[in-house]
C-alpha positions as a Markdown table, in Angstrom:
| # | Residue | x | y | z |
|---|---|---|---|---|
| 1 | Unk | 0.0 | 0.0 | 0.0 |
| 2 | Unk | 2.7 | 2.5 | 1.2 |
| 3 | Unk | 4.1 | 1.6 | -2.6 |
| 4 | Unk | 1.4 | 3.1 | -4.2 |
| 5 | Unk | 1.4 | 5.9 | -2.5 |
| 6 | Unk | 5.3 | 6.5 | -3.5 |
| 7 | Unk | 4.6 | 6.2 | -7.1 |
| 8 | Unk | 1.8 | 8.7 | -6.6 |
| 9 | Unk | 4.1 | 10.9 | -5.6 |
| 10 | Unk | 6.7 | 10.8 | -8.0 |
| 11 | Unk | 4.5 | 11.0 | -10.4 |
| 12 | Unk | 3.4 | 14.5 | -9.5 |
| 13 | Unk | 6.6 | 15.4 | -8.9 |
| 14 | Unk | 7.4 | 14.4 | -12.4 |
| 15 | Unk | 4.9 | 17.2 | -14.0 |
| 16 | Unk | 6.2 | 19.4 | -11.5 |
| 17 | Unk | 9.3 | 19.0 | -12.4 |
| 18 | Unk | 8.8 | 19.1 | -16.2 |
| 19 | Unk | 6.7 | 22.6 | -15.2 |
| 20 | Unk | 10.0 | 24.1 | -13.7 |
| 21 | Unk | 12.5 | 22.7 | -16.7 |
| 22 | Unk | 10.1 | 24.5 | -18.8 |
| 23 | Unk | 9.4 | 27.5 | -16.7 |
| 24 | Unk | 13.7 | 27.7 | -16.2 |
| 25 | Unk | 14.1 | 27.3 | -19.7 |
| 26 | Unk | 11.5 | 30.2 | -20.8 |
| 27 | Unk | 13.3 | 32.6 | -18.1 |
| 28 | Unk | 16.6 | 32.3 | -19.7 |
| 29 | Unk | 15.5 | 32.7 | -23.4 |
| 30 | Unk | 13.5 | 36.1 | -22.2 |
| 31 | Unk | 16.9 | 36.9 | -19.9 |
| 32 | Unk | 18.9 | 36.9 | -23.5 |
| 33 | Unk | 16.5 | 38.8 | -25.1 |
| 34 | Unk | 16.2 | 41.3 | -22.2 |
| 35 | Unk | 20.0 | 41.9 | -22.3 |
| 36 | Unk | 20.5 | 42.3 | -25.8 |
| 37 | Unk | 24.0 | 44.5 | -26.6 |
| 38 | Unk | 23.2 | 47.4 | -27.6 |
| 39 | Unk | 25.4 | 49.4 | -30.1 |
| 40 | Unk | 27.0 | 52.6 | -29.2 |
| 41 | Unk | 27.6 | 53.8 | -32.8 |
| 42 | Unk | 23.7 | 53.3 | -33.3 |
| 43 | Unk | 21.8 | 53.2 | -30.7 |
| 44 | Unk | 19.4 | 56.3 | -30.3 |
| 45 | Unk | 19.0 | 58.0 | -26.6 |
| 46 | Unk | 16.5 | 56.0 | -25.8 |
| 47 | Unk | 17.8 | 52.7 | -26.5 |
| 48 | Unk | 20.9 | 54.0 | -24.5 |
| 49 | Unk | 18.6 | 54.9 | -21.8 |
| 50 | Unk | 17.6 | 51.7 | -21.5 |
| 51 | Unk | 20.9 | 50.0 | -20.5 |
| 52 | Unk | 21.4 | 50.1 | -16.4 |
| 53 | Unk | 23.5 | 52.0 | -15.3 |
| 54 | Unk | 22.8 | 54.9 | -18.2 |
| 55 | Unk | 20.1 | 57.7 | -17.7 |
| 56 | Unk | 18.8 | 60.5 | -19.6 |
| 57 | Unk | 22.0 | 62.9 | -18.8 |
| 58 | Unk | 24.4 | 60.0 | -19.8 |
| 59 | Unk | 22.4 | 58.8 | -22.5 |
| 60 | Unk | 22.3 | 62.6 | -24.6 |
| 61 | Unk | 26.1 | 62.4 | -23.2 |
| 62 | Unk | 27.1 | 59.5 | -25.3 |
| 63 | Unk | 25.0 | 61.1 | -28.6 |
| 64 | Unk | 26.6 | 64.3 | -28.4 |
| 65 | Unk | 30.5 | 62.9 | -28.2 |
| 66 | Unk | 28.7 | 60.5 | -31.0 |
| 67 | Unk | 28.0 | 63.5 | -32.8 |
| 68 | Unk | 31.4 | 65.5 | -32.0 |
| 69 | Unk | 33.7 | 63.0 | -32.4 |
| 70 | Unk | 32.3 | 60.4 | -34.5 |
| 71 | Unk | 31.7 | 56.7 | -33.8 |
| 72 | Unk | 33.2 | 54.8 | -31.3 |
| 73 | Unk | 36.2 | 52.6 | -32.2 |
| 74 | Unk | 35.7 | 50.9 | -29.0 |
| 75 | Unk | 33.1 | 50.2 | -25.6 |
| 76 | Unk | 36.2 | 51.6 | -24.0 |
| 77 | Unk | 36.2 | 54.7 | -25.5 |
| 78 | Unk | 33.0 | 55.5 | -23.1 |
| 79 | Unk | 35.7 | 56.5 | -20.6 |
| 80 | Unk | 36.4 | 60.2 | -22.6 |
| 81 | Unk | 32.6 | 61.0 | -22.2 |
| 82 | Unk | 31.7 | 63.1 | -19.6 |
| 83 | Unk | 30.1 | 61.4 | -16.4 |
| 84 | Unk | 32.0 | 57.9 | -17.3 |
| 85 | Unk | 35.3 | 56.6 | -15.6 |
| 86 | Unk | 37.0 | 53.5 | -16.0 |
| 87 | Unk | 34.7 | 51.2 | -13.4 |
| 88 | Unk | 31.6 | 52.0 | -15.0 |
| 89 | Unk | 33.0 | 51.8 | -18.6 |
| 90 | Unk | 33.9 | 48.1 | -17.1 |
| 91 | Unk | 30.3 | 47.2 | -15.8 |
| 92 | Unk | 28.9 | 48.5 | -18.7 |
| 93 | Unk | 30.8 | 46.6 | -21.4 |
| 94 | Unk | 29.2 | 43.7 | -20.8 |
| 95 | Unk | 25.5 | 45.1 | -22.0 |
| 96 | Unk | 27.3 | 47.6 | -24.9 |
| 97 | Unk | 29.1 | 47.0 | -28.2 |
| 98 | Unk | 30.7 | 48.7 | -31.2 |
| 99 | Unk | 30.0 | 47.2 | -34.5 |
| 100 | Unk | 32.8 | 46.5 | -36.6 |
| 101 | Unk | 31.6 | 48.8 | -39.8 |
| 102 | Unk | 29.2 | 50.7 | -38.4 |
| 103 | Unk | 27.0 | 52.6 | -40.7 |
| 104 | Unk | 27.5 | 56.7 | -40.6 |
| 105 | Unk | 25.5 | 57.9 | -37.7 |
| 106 | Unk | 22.8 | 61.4 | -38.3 |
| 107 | Unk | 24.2 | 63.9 | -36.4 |
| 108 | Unk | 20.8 | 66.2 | -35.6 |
| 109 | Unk | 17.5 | 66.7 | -37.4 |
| 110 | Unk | 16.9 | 70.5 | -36.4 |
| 111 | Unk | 16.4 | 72.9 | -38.6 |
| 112 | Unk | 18.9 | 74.3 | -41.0 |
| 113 | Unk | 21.6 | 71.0 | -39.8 |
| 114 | Unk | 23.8 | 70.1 | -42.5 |
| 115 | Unk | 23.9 | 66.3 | -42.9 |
| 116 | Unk | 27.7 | 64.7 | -41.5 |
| 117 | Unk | 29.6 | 64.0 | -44.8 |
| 118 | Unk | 30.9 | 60.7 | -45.4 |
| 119 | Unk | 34.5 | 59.8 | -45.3 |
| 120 | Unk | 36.3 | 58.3 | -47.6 |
């Protein structure tokens, strides 16, 4: 009698169990798509925004030195914007990326902007 009762029992755990593979498995496929890389040469300040760690002040930071200086050769290149220093250029790396040809970034849509011209 007690036998049954065991099988019983390990039968439910077996649905249970398959539950939480599947449950664990879902969590980690959202978790990758959550913490995508997102691309410094492209990325608009929103998308920047996005990222922990970066806010709205840091965020029109990185688009301005974007627009300044061109785009970013590097993730560690973050450290020569304002408000960034080495440890959080560190703990940001791992969520940010530079593409390796990057297509030319717009530089501003107000009025009267003339468009970045294209190097050769």
């Amino acid at each position: 009698m007690w036998i049954r009762d065991i099988r019983r029992l390990t039968l439910k755990k077996g649905k249970h169990m398959k539950k939480l593979i599947l449950l664990v498995i879902a969590l980690f496929a959202l978790n990758g798509i959550a913490y995508a890389n997102v691309d410094l040469n492209t990325a608009t300040q929103e998308e920047l925004q996005s990222v922990k760690g970066i806010g709205k002040k840091k965020a029109q930071a990185i688009v301005e030195y974007r627009q300044a200086h061109g785009n970013f050769k590097s993730v560690d290149e973050l450290d020569n914007v304002k408000g960034f220093g080495k440890k959080s250029v560190k703990k940001l790396s791992k969520e940010l990326t530079v593409a390796a040809n990057p297509a030319p970034v717009a530089t501003s849509k107000k009025k009267g902007a003339k468009p970045a011209a294209a190097k050769k």
